[in-house]
C-alpha positions as a printed Julia matrix, in Angstrom:
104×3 Matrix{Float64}:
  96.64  116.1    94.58
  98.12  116.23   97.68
  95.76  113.82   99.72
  95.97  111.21   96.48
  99.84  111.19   96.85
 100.4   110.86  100.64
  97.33  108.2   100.67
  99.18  105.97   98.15
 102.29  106.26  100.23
  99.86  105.16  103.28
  99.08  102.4   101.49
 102.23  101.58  100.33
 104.01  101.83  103.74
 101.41   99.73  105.19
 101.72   96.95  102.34
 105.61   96.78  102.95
 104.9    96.23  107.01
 102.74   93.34  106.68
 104.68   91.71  104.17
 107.14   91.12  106.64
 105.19   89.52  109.16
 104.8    86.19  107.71
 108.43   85.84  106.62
 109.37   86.05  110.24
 106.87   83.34  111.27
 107.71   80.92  108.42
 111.94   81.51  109.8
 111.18   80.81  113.4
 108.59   77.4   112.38
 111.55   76.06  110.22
 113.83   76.38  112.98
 110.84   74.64  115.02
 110.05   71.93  112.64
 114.0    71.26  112.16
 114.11   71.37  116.05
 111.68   68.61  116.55
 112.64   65.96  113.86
 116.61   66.05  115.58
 114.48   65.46  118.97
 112.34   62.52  117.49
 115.75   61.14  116.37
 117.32   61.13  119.57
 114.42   60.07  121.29
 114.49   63.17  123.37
 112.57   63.32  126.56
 108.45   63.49  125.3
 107.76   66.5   127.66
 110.47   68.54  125.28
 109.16   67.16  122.16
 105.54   68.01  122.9
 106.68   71.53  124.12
 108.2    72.32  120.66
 104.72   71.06  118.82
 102.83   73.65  121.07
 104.9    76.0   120.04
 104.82   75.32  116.41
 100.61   75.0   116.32
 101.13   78.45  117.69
 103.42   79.83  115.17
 101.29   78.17  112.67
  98.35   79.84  114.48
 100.05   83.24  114.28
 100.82   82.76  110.1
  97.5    82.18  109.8
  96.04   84.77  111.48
  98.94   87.46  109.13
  98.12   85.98  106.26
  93.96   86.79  106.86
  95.22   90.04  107.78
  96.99   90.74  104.55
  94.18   89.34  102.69
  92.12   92.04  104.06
  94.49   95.19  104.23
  94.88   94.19  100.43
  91.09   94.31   99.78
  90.86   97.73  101.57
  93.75   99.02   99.49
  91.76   97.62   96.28
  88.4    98.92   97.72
  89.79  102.6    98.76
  91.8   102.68   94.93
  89.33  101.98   92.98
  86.47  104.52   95.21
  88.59  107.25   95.92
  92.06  107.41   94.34
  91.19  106.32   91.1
  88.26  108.51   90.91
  90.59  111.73   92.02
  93.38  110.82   89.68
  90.64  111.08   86.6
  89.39  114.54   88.2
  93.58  115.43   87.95
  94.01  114.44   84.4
  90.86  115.43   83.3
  91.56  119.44   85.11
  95.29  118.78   83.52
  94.07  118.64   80.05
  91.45  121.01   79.81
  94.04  123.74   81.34
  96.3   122.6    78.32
  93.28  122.88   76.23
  92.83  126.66   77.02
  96.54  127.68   77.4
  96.87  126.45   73.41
């Protein structure tokens, strides 16, 4: 019981800190995108505006590369609920109602 309760908290914390990730990424490439249209406006120097693109195709690289790795901590979490946790959790009801069972 113990190992089924501090494994879904494991999987839990670990859901909640990925989440994050991309949230951050998306803030920063606003600010980026935002950046670079005032720039093309202006007619800022082409060195700065080319800068701020190579930065954005790397944030863009980096929200890519979260968002693959959400994809797959969420199909472990699937894969180890439904081999291990789920499995356990019948064991723990089916050990809860039998002791009922015989107590009656």
């Amino acid at each position: 019981m113990a190992r089924l309760v501090r494994e879904l908290e494991g999987a839990g914390l670990l859901v909640e800190r990925v989440r994050g990730v991309p949230a951050e990424f998306i803030k920063e490439h606003d600010k980026k995108v935002g950046l670079l249209t005032k720039q093309e406006v202006r007619g800022v120097n082409y060195l700065k505006m080319e800068k701020n693109r190579m930065e954005m195709e790397s944030l863009e690289s980096k929200m890519l590369v979260a968002t693959q790795s959400i994809d797959t901590t969420t199909s472990e979490i699937i894969r180890l609920r439904e081999s291990e946790l789920f499995p356990q959790l019948l064991e723990l009801v089916a050990g809860t109602t039998w002791i009922c069972m015989v107590k009656k």
